[in-house]
N, C-alpha and C positions, 0 to 999 in steps of 0.2 A: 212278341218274343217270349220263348217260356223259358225261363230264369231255373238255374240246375237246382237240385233237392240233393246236396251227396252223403246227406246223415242218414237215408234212408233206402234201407234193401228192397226195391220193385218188384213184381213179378215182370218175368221176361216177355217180350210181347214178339212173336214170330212170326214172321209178314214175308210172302213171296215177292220177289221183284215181277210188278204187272206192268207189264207194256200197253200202252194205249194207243187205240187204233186210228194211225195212221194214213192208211193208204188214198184216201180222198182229202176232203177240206183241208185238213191240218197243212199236210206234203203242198197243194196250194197256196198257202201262203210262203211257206219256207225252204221248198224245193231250190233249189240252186242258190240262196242266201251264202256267203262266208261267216268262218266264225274263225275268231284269234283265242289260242290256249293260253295260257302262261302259269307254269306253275314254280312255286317256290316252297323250300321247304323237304320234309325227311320220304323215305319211300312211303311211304304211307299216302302223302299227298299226290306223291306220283301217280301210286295206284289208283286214289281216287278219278283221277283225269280221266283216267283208261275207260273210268265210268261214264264221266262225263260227255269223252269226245263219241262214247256209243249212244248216250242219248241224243246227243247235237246233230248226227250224221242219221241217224235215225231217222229226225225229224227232218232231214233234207239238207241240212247245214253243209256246204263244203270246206274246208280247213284252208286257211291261208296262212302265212307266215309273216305277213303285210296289217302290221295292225291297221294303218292306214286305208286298209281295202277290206276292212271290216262290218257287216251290221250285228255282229253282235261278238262283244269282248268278253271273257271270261276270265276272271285272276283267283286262281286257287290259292289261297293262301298262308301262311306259317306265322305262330306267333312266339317259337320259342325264344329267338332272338331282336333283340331294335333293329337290328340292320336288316332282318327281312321286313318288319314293319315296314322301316322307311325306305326300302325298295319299292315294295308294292304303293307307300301314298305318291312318291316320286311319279310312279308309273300313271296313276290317276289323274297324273294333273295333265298329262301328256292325252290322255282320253278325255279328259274334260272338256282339253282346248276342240279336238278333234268333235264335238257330238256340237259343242256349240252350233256349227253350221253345215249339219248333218240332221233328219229330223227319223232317217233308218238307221241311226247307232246306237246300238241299245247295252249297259255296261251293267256283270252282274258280279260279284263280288262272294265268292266262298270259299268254305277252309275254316283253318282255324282263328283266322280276326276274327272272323263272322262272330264267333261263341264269346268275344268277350263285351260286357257290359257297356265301358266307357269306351271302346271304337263305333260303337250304333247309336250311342248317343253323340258320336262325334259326326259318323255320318247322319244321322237329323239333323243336326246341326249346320255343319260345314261341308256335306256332301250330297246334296238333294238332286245333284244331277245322277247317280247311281240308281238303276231302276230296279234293283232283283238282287236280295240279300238272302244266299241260304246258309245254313250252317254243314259241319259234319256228318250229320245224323241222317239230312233229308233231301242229299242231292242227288237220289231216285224222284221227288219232285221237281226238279227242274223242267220240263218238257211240261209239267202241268203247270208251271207257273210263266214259263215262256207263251204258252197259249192261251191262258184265261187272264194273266196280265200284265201283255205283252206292252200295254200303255198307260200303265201307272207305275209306280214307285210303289215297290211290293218286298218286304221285309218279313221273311217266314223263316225263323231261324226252330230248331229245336235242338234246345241245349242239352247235354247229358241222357239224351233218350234213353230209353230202356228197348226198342225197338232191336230187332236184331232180323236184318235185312238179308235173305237165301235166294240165292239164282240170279243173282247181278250178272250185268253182261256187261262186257268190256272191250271198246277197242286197243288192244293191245301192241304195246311199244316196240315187241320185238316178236318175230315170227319163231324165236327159238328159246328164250327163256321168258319165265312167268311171274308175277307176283299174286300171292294167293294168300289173302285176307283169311284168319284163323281167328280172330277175335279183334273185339273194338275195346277200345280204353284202359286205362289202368287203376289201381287202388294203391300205388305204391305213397305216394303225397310227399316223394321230394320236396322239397319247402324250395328249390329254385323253378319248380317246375309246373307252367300251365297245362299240361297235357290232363292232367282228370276235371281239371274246369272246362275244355273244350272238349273232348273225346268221349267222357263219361267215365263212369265205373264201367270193370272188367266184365264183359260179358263174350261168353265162347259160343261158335256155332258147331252147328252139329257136323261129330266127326263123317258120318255118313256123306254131308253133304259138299264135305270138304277133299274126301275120299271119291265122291264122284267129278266135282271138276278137277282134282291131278287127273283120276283115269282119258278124261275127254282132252285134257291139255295130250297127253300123253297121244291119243289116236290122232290127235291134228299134228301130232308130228312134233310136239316142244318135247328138246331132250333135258331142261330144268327147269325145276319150281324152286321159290324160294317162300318159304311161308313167315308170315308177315305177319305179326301186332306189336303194341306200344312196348307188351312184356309176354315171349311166346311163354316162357317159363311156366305162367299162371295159370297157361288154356286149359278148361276143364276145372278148373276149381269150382265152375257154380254148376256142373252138369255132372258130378260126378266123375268127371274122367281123369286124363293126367297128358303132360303135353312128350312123356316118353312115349306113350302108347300112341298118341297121335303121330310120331315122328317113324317109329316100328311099322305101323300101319300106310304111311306114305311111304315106307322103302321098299315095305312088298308090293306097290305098286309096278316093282319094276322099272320106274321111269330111271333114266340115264343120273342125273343129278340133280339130289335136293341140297337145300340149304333152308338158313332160317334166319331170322334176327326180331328185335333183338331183344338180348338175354340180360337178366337182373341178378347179378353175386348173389342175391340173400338166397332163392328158391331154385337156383340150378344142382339138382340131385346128382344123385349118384348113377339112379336109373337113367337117367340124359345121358353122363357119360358111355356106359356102358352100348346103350342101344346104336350112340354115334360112331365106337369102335368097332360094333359089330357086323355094320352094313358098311360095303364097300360105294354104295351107290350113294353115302350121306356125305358130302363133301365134310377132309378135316381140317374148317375153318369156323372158326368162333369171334364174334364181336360180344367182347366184355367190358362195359363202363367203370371203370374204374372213381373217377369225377374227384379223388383225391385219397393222397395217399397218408394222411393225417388222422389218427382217431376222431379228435376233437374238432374237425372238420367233418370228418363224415357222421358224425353225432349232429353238428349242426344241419347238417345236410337231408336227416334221416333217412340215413342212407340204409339200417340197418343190417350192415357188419361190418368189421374192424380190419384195419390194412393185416394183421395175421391171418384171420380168414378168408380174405381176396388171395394171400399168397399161398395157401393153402390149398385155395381150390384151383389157383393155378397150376401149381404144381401138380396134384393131382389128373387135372386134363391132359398135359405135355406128358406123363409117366404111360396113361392107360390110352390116350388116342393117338396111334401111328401120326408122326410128319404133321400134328396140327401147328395149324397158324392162328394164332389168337392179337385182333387189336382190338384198341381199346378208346375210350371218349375220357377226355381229364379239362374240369374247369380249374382258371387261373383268376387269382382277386378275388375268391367267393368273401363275403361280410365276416373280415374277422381273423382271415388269414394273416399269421404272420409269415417271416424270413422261414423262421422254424420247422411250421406245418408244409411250406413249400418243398425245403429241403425232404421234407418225409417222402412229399411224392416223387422229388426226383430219383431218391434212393428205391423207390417203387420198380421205377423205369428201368434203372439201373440191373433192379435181379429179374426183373420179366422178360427183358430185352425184346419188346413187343413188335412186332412183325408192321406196326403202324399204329397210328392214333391220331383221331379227330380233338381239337386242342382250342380252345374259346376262351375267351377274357368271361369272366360271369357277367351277366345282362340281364338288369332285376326286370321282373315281371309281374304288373298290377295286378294284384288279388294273390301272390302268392305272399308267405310267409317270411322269404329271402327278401321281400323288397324292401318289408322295413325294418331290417336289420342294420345297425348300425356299420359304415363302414369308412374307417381312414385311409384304408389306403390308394394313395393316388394313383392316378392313369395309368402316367408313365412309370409308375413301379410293376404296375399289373402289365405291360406293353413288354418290359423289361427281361419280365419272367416268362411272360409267354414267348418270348423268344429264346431263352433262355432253354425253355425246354424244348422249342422247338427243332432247336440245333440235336438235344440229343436225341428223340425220338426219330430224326432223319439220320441219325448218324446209325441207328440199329438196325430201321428199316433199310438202309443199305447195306449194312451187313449180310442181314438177313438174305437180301436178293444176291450178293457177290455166291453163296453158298451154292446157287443155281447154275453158274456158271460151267458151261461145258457138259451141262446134265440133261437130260431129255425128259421132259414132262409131257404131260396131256393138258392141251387147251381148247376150249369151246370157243370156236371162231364166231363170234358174230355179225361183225360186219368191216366196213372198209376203212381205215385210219384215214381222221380227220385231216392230220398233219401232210402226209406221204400216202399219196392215190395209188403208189404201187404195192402198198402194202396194207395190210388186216388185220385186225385186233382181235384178243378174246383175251379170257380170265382160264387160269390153273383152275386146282381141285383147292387150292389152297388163296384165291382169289387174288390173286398178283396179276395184271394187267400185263400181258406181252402183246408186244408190236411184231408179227409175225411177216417176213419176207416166205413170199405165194402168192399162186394165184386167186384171182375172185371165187373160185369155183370152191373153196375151201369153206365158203361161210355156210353155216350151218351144220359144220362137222367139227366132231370131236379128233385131234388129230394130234400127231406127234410131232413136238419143237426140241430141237436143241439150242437150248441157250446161249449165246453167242455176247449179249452185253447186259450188264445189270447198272441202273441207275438206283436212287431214292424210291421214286416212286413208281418204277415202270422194268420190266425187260424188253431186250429184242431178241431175236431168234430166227431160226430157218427152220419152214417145213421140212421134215422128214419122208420123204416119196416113198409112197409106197405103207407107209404108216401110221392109216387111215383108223382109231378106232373105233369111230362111229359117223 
């Protein structure tokens, strides 16, 4: 395992994704094998899969849904929080039991545990039935490490690479919207946060190259990208560029709908807003982390800037981008919090009246800064509170959607509601979740709903016949 370096500037190391050939010996052994996905954790990790399950099927793998009916299990994994931790060891024991008496079940383990220290010394330790540990940086090795050591217990993590991996291929989730990797890691050093101990420093790919898979997504027929890293804000900071002109340059693509996530208060300019207002094809939806609405909370947080400058640039976005929707991420019980600092963020909530927000109890994280921060207050005060604001952040977010009510918007149908087989789901320009009555024949068109009922977290609607716009 190579142990990160984050005190020091690397030179970037650029590496085409190389496919290894297949088509005889290897496809023998693996040809019609199953493999079980599972992944946990932020789009990021999703995306990562999309990689993975193109390696795994590559190599002959068929996908099951049956972990049970598996030889080889993959768990992507998430470290932001304990409770994805202890998801995924949960889920370990349940494969452990299963390989016992199996001697083709082969279990590999990647993502973000993979990067940290004291989980691979926990797997040495108390998990030696796990044969194949990669990290973040090097699950383009997968398929070489599935083939060369496919019968030992094989731990090749590379932590914080400097590596910046061009031409991935991915099987993808959806035949109509994309996620599209713009850079790996971040340097922001939130003190609650493991993401630059697992992901690395910020490094951008080239806008070229990023410019040519929207155009390819774009001929295969996807009518949206969403471009993706830890903080898109930064991209280009170590190449020269800037992530307006990356966002400018994916609208004159012409493709149907972009989008992005996600964004950092301190470094979202001026030139963002502007560029977002300017293209009709840049959906106006914005995810802004708020994480607390306290100075001296987000002083401990280093968050760097102050609840006037979050409302500022709020205000600012809602002034110059038509109809946006802007949510938001806010921890509760971060080390230190009082009654006081809480009430600050409520009052936050209060004049943002935010269209939605992701809302977490704080959940310290070994090797960060947060963890060993002193904290008194109790559970159930933090349980408390989070519910607390939970109430009113659903109380806006239905606001927000009551406003839709009898209105006709544009949604991207993608596919067929979970809940009710006679009806369809998609996402606004504004990413509000409508439950569409229509037919199947709708999915993968952009089309017009009229809103007919508005919940918290969802609408319903009626196709508009006839008013089809893409």
């Amino acid at each position: 395992m190579h142990l990160p370096d984050l005190n020091v500037a690397k030179d970037r190391t650029r590496k085409e994704n190389v496919y290894i050939d297949l088509k005889e010996d290897y496809q023998k052994v693996f040809m019609g094998k199953k493999y079980f996905l599972r992944t946990y954790g932020c789009q990021m990790n999703v995306h990562d899969s999309e990689a993975i399950r193109n390696y795994l099927e590559t190599l002959g793998f068929v996908k099951t849904e049956r972990v049970e009916d598996a030889n080889v299990v993959v768990l992507n994994t998430c470290a932001i929080r304990e409770n994805a931790r202890d998801k995924v060891v949960g889920f370990l024991g349940k494969c452990h039991y299963l390989k016992k008496n199996r001697d083709d079940f082969k279990i590999v383990l990647a993502g973000c545990m993979s990067e940290q220290p004291d989980f691979i010394e926990n797997i040495l330790k108390n998990h030696k039935y796990i044969d194949i540990v990669i990290g973040t940086h090097n699950i383009h090795e997968l398929p070489k490490l599935l083939l060369e050591n496919f019968n030992k217990q094989e731990i090749e993590v590379y932590s914080n690479s400097d590596e910046i991996i061009e031409g991935m291929h991915y099987e993808r989730d959806s035949k109509y919207t994309a996620w599209v990797n713009i850079m790996y890691g971040c340097d922001k050093f939130c003190t609650y946060c493991i993401v630059p101990y697992t992901r690395g420093r910020e490094r951008s790919r080239k806008l070229e190259e990023i410019i040519k898979e929207v155009e390819d997504l774009k001929k295969a027929g996807y009518l949206e990208v969403t471009l993706l890293g830890q903080n898109v804000n930064a991209y280009g900071k170590d190449i020269g560029d800037t992530f307006s002109n990356l966002l400018e340059k994916v609208a004159q693509t012409g493709i149907k709908r972009v989008r992005f996530v996600t964004s950092h208060p301190w470094n979202f300019t001026d030139e963002m807003i502007k560029v977002i207002s300017k293209y009709e094809n840049i959906m106006p939806y914005i995810h802004l982390p708020l994480q607390s609405g306290s100075d001296r909370i987000l002083k401990r947080m280093n968050r760097r800037y102050t609840k006037e400058e979050y409302l500022a640039l709020f205000k600012k976005m809602k002034e110059m981008i038509p109809g946006v929707s802007i949510t938001t991420d806010i921890i509760v019980g971060f080390p230190g919090e009082t009654r006081e600092d809480f009430e600050e963020t409520l009052d936050v909530v209060k004049t943002c009246e935010f269209d939605g927000a992701y809302t977490f109890i704080f959940s310290p994280r070994v090797g960060t800064p947060a963890a060993l921060m002193e904290d008194k207050t109790s559970l159930k005060e933090k349980e408390e509170r989070l519910y607390e604001l939970n109430n009113l952040v659903n109380y806006y977010s239905h606001q927000s959607n009551q406003k839709l009510l009898g209105k006709e918007v544009s949604v991207l149908v993608i596919g067929e509601s979970e809940k009710d087989k006679s009806k369809v789901y998609g996402y606004t320009d504004t990413m509000k979740l409508v439950n569409v009555t229509g037919p199947k024949e709708l999915i993968g068109k952009i089309v017009k709903v009229k809103i007919t009922d508005a919940k918290s977290f969802s609408l319903d609607g009626e196709y508009q016949k006839e008013k089809i716009v893409m």
